[in-house]
BAMARVEX-849802 format. One record per residue (C-alpha): z, y, x; chain. Coordinates in steps of 0.05 Angstrom, whole numbers. Layout:
// residues N
torvex Z = Z	Y = Y	X = X	doti = A
...
END
This chain:
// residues 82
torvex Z = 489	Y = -254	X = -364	doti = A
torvex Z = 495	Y = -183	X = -382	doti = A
torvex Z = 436	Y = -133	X = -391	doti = A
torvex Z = 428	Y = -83	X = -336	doti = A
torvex Z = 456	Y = -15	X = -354	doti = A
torvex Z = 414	Y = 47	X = -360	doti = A
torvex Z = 453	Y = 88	X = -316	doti = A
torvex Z = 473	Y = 48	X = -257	doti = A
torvex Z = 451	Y = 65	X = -190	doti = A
torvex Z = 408	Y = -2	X = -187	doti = A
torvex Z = 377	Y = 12	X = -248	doti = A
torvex Z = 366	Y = 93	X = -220	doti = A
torvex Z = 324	Y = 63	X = -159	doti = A
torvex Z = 286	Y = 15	X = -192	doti = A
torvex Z = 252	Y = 59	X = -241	doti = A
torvex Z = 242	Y = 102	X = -182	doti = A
torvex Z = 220	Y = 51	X = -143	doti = A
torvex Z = 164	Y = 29	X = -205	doti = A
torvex Z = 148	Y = 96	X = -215	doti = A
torvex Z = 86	Y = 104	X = -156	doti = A
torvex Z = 86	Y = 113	X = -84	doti = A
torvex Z = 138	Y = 122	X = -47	doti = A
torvex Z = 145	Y = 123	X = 29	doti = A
torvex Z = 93	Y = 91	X = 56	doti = A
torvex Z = 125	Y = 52	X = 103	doti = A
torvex Z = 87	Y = -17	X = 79	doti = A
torvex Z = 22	Y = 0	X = 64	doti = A
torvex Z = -42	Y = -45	X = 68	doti = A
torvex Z = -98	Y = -3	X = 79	doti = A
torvex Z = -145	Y = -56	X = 75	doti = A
torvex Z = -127	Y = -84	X = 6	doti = A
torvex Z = -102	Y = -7	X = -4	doti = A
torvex Z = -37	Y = -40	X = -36	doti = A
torvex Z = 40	Y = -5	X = -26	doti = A
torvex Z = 93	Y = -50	X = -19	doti = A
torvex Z = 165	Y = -39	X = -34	doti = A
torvex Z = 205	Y = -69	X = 31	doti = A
torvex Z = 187	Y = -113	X = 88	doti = A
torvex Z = 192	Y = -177	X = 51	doti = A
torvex Z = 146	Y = -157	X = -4	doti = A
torvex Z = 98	Y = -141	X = 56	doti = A
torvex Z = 96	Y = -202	X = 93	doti = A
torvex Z = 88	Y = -239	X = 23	doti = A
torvex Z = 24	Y = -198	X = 17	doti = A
torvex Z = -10	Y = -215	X = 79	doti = A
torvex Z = 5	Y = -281	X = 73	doti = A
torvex Z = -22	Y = -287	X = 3	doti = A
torvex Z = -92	Y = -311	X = -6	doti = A
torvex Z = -132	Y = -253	X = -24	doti = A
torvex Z = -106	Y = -212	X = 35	doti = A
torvex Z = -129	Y = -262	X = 80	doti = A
torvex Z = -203	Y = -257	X = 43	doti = A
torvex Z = -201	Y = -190	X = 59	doti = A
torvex Z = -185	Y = -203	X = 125	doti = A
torvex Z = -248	Y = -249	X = 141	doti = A
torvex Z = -284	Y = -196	X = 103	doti = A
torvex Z = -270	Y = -148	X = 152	doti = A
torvex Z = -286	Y = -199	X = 214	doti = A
torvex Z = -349	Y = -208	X = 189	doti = A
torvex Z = -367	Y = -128	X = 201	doti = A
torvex Z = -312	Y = -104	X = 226	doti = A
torvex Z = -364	Y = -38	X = 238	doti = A
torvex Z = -377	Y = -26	X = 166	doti = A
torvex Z = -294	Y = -21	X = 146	doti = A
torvex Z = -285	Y = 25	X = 216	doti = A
torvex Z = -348	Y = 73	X = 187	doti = A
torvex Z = -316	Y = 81	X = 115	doti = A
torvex Z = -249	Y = 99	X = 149	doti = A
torvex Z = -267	Y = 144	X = 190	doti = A
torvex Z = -315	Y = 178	X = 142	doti = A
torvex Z = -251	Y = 176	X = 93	doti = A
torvex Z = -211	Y = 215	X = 142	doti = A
torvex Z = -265	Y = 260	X = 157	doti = A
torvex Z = -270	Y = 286	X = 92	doti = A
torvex Z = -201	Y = 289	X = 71	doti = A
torvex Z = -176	Y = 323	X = 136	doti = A
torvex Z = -231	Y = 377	X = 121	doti = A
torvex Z = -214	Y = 383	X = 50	doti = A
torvex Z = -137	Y = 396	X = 84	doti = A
torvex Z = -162	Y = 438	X = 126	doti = A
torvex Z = -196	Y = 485	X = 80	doti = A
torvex Z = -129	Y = 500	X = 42	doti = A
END
């Protein structure tokens, strides 16, 4: 099978694609983890230590909630201040 080109447009997007965030379309804020399409997604919350995470957070669900909100607290000020 023939190596991938530099140049074609498959090659383009997928050193775009590994280059950081994109949209964030598929985003995990609990395990803070971007994924690249839907299918990557539902692989990730099916995998194991998603669902660790997710019994994590059942367990205080009050504890995640306050570090969220005190998250978004701080960053809309800091957007606000610009």
């Amino acid at each position: 099978m023939p190596k991938h080109e530099f140049l074609t447009p498959k090659a383009i997007a997928n050193r775009i694609k590994a280059k950081g965030l994109q949209k964030l379309k598929w985003y995990c804020q609990l395990c803070e983890k971007q994924c690249r399409d839907e299918n990557g997604y539902q692989c990730h919350i099916r995998s194991e230590s998603h669902l660790r995470q997710m019994s994590l957070l059942r367990e205080n669900p009050d504890k995640y909630q306050s570090t969220y909100s005190s998250e978004f607290l701080t960053d809309f000020v800091k957007l606000l201040s610009r």
